[in-house]
matplotlib code that plots the C-alpha trace (Angstrom):
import matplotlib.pyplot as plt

x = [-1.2, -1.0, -3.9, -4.6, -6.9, -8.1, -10.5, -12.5, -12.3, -14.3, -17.1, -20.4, -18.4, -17.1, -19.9, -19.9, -16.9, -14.5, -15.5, -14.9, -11.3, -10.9, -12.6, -10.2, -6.7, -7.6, -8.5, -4.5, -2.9, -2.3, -3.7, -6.8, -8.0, -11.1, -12.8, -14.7, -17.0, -18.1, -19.1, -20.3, -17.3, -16.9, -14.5, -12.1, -12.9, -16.8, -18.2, -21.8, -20.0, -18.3, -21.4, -23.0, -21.0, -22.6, -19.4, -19.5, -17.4, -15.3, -16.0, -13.2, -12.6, -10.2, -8.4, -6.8, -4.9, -3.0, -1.1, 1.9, 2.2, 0.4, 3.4, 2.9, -1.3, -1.4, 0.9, -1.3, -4.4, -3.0, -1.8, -5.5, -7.7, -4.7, -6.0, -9.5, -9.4]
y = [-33.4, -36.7, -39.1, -41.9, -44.9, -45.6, -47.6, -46.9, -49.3, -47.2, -48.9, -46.8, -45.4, -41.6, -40.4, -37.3, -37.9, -39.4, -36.8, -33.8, -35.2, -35.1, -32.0, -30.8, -31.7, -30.3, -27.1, -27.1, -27.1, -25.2, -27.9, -29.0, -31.8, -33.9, -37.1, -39.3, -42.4, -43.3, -40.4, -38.5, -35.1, -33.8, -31.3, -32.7, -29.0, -29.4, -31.8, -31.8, -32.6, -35.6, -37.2, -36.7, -38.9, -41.9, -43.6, -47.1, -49.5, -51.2, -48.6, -47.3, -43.6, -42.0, -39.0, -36.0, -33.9, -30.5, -27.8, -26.4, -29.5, -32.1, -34.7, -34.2, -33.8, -36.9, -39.0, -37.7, -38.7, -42.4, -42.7, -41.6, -44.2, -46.5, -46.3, -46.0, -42.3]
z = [37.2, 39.1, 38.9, 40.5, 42.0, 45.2, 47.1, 49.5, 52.5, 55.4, 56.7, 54.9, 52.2, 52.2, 54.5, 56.3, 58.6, 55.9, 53.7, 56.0, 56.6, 53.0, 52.3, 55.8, 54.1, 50.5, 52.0, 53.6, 50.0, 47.0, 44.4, 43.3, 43.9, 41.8, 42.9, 40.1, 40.3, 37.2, 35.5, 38.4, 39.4, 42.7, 44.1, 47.0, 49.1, 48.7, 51.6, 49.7, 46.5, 48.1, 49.3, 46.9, 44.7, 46.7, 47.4, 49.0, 50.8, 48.0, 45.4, 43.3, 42.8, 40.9, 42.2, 40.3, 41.7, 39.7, 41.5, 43.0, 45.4, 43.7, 44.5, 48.4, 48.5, 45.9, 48.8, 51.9, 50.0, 49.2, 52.2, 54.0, 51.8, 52.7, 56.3, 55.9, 56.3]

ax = plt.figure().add_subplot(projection="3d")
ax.plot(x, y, z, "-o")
ax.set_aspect("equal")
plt.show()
């Protein structure tokens, strides 16, 4: 399991765009992959999960990720908050 922190730099938070780009690339691997805010949960393949999670510009999620190719998902997903998705 790799976890880490990110945070979110996209103008209006992860709405629905940002979040189906997410939701886009976790759907392409073998892991899974959890998004918390506080102590709110949401699964990184469920676009209504995402939102609902209320994330902001400037909040700070943390990001699990567990599976076969955690190493390689964990690195896209840095690298997509990196760039403001």
């Amino acid at each position: 399991m790799i976890q880490f922190q990110v945070t979110v730099m996209v103008e209006g938070g992860l709405h629905a765009r940002p979040a189906a780009l997410l939701v886009n690339r976790a759907a392409q691997s073998q892991s899974k992959i959890t998004l918390n805010k506080g102590d709110k949960q949401a699964d990184g393949r469920s676009i209504l999960g995402i939102m609902t999670l209320g994330v902001s510009q400037g909040d700070s999620l943390t990001v699990r990720v567990e599976g076969s190719d955690e190493e390689h998902v964990a690195e896209v997903i840095q690298q997509m908050f990196s760039h403001s998705l």
